[in-house]
N, C-alpha and C positions, 0 to 999 in steps of 0.2 A: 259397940263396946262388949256385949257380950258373944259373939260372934266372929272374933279376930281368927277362929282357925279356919273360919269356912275360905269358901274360895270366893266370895261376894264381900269381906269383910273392909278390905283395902276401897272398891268400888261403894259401898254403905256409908263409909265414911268420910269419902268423894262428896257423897249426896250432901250427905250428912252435913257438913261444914258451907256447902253451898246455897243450902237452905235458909241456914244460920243468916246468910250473906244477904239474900235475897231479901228475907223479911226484917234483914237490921235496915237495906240501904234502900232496895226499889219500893217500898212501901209505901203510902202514903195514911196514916201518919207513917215516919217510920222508926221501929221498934227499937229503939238503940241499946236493950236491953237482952238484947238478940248478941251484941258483941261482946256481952260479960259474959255469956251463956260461949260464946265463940274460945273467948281467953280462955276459959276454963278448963275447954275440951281439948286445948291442943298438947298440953302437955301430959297428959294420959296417951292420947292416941300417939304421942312421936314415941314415948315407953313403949307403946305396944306394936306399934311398925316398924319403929326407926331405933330400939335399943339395942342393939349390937350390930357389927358393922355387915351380919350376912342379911338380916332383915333389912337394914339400908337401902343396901342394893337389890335387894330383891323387890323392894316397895318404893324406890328410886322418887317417882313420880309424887307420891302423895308426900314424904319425906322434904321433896322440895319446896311444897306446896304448905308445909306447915311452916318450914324454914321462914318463907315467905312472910306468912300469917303472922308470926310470933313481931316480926320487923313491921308489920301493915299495921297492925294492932298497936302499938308503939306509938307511931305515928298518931295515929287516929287518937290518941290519949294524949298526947301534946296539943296537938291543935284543938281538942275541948278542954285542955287546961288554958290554953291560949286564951279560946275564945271567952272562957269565965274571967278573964285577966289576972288569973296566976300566973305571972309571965316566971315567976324564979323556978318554981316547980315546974312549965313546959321547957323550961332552956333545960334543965337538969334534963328532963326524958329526950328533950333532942341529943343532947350531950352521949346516952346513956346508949340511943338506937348506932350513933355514932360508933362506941366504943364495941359495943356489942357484936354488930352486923356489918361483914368487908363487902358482901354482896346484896348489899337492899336496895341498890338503883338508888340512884340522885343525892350520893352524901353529901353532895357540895352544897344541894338544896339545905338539906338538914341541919347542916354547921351554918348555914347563913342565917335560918328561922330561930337557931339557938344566939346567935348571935344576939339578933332584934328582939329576942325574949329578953337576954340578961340586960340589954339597956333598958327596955323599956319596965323594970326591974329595978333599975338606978345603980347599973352593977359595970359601970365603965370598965372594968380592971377586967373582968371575966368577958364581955362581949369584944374589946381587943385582943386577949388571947386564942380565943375562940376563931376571929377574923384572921388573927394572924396563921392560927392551922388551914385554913381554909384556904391563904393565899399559898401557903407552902405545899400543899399537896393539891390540890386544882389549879394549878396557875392560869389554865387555858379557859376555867369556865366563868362564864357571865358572869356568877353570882360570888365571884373569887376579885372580880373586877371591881362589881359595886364595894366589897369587905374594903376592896382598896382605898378607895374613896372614904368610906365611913369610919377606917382608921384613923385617915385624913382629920378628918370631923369631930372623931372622938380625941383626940390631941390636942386639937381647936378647943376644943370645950374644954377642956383640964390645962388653960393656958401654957402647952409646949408646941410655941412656934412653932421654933425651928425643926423640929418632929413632927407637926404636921405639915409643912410645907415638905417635907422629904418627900410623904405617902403623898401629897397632893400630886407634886411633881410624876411621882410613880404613876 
């Protein structure tokens, strides 16, 4: 941080964030207080690599790398909201990493976990909406498949036959 003009600053800050990583996940216990320490550092460091577009480029690699982080981190805070059984507040951040990030790898995954959040939630209306994004823009993935299905189900359960038997059929 205070070093951004050396020529070691972009590589310190490499370390820097892998460290963070190391002692949040490979630890045993491990420190998960390490990825509040993680959030906090990345949007300073993308200010100071990544704020205008010749820095960008010039810093390409690490820039990717928080891009990443900001969407990892996300993640990782839905599924501990999951796991405490705030399923309304994890569908929200899956919903959120969703709208957010076109590139974060596995959105199909994400809109499916926000899905099974908002039902498990009591939030029928939102976990078929959510399903039905899912089936619309991933048509070819697994987890676009099972939405199919569990529209099916969620239809079934809110007594509309004839609408569930469509997605059944589907």
């Amino acid at each position: 941080f205070e070093h951004r003009d050396s020529e070691f600053g972009v590589y310190a800050a490499n370390l820097y964030l892998d460290a963070l990583n190391a002692l949040a996940s490979a630890r045993e216990p491990a420190r998960t207080a390490c990825y509040d320490d993680m959030h906090s550092a990345i949007e300073p460091l993308f200010g100071m690599y990544c704020g205008n577009p010749d820095a960008h480029e010039q810093n390409a690699e690490l820039c990717n790398v928080l891009e990443q982080l900001r969407c990892d981190l996300l993640r990782k805070q839905a599924e501990s909201l999951q796991a405490g059984k705030d399923y309304k507040q994890a569908a929200n951040v899956y919903v959120s990493v969703f709208r957010k990030f076109s590139e974060c790898g596995k959105l199909d995954e994400v809109l499916y976990n926000a899905s099974i959040n908002f039902e498990a939630a009591r939030s029928l209306g939102r976990a078929i909406q959510v399903r039905k994004v899912l089936i619309e823009r991933y048509p070819d993935s697994e987890w676009a498949k099972r939405a199919l299905y569990l529209v099916g189900a969620n239809f079934h359960a809110l007594a509309m036959y004839d609408t569930a038997a469509d997605y059944y059929e589907q």
